[in-house]
C-alpha positions as CSV (number, residue, x, y, z in Angstrom):
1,X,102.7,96.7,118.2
2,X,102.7,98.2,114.8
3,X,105.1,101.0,113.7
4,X,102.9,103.1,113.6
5,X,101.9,102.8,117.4
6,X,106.0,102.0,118.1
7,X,107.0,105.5,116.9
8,X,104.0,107.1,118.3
9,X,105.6,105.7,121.5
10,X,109.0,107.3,120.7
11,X,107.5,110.4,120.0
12,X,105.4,110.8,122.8
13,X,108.1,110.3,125.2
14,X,109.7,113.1,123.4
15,X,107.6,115.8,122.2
16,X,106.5,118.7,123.4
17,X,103.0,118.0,121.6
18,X,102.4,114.2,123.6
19,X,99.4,113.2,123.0
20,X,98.1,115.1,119.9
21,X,101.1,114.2,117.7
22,X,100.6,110.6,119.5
23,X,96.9,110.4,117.9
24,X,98.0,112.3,114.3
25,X,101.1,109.3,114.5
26,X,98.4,106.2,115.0
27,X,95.4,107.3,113.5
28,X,96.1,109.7,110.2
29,X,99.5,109.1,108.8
30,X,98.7,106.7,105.9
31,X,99.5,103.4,107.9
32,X,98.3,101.0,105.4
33,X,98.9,102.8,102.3
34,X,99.5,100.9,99.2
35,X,101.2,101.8,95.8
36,X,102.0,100.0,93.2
37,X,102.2,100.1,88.6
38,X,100.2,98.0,86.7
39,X,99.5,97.1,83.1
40,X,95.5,96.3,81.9
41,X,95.8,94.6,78.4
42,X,92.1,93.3,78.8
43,X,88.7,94.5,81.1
44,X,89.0,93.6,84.1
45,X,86.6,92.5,87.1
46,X,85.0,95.1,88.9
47,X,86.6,96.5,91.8
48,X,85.0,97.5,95.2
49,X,87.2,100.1,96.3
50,X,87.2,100.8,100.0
51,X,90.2,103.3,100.3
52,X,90.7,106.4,99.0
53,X,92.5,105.8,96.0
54,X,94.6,108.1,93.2
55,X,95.1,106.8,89.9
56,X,97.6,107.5,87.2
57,X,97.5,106.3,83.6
58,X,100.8,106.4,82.4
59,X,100.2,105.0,78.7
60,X,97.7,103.8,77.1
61,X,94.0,104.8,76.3
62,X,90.5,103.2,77.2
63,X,87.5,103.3,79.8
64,X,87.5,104.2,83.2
65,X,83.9,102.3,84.7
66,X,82.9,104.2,88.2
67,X,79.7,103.3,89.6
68,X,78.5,102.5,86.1
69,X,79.3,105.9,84.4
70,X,82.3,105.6,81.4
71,X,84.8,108.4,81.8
72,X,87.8,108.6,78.9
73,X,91.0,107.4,79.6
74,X,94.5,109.0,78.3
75,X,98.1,109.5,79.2
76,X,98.5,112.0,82.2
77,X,94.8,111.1,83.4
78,X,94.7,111.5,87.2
79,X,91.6,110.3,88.9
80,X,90.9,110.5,92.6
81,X,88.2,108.0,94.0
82,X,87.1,108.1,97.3
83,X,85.7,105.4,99.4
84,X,83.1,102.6,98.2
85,X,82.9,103.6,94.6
86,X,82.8,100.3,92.3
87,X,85.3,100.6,88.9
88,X,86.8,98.7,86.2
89,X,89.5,99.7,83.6
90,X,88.4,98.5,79.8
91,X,91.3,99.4,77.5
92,X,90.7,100.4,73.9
93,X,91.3,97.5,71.1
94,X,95.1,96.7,70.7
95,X,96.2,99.2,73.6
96,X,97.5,98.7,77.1
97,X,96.7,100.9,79.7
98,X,99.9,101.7,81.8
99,X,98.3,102.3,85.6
100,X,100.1,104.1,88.7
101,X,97.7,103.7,91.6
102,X,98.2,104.8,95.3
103,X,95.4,104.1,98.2
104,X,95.4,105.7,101.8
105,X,93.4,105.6,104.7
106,X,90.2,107.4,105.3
107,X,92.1,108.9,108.2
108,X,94.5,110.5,106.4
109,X,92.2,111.3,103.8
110,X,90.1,113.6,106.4
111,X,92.7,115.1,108.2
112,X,93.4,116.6,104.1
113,X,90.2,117.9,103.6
114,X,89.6,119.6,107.1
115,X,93.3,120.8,107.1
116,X,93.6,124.6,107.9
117,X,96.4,125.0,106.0
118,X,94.8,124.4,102.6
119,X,93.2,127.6,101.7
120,X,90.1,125.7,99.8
121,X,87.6,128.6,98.6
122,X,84.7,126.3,97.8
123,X,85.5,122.5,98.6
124,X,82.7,120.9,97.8
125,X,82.5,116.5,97.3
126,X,81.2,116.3,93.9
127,X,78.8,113.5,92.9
128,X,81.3,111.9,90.6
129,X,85.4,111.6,90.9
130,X,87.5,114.3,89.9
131,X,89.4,113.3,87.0
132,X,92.0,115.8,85.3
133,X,94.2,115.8,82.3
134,X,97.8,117.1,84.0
135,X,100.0,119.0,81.9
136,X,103.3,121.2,82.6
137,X,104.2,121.6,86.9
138,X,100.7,119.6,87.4
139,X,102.2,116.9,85.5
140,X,105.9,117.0,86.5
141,X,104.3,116.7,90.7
142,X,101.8,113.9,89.9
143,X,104.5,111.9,88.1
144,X,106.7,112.6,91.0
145,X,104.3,111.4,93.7
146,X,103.5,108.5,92.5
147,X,107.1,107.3,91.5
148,X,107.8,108.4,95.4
149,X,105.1,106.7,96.7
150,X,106.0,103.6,95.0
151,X,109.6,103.7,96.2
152,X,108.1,104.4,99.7
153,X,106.0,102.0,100.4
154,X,108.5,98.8,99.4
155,X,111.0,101.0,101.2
156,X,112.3,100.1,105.2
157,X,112.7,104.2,105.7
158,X,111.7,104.5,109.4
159,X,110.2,107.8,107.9
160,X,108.5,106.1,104.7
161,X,104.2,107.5,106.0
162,X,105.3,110.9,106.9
163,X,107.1,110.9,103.1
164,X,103.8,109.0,102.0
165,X,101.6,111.8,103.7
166,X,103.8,114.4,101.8
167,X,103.3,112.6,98.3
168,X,99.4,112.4,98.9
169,X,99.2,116.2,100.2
170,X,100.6,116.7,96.5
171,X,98.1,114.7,95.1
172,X,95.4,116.2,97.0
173,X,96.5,119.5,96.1
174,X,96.7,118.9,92.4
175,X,93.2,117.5,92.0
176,X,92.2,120.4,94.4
177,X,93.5,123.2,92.4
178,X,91.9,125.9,90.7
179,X,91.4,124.8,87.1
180,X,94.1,126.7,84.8
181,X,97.2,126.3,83.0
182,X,100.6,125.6,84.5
């Protein structure tokens, strides 16, 4: 039994919500999310990526590759790619690119775009990843969520995916939110 479906046990035996928080428990709290920092001193091999996946560049400047369109890379870049896009990072000449990157489950990935309590206006799923420059608050929450995600997810906190979920809800909201200055 995974820990997922151990505390989804617990719970049921004592919540008032049984089986609803049961199936939120097993089948959208990011169960096999992954986080981790990373340097790219050279291009690297193409990746299939079959999460949903947030990426931070920390340091460094280059070339973000996704599904063969170049997208510029900086300090403070977030990118959010969903499922099955193909990418590569090629850093510029003599720089390293300093990478904070974060996957989740498509589950918990869905239950963020059809949660109610996001008031979306237009959410639409554009035709190529949203990648933002993040500056002042923007900034200060990204940082935070993916220095708490990496903390989580070597952590044994019996609570570490609902703190994961939290993190990503930030992420999700940042890349989400109406473009303006903070």
């Amino acid at each position: 039994m995974t820990n997922n479906e151990t505390h989804a046990e617990q719970v049921k035996k004592n919540s008032k919500f049984g089986e609803t928080h049961t199936y939120f428990i097993k089948n959208v709290l990011p169960s096999s999310m992954k986080a981790h920092k990373y340097k790219v001193s050279m291009p690297n091999s193409y990746v299939h990526n079959q999460d949903n996946t947030f990426i931070l560049v920390t340091s460094g400047t280059g070339t973000l590759t996704v599904n063969g369109i170049d997208y510029r890379l900086e300090p403070d870049t977030l990118v959010s790619l969903g499922c099955f896009h193909v990418y590569r990072f090629t850093p510029d000449e003599g720089q390293v690119l300093k990478i904070t990157e974060a996957r989740i489950n498509n589950g918990a990935y869905l239950y963020l775009i059809a949660n109610p309590y996001f008031k979306i206006d237009k959410f639409t799923v554009p035709s190529e990843p949203p990648i933002l420059k993040v500056s002042g608050l923007m900034k200060e929450l990204a940082y935070e969520a993916m220095d708490g995600l990496c903390t989580e997810c070597i952590s044994d906190n019996s609570d570490k995916y609902n703190m994961c979920f939290c993190y990503i809800t930030d992420l999700f909201a940042i890349v989400n939110a109406p473009k303006k200055s903070y």
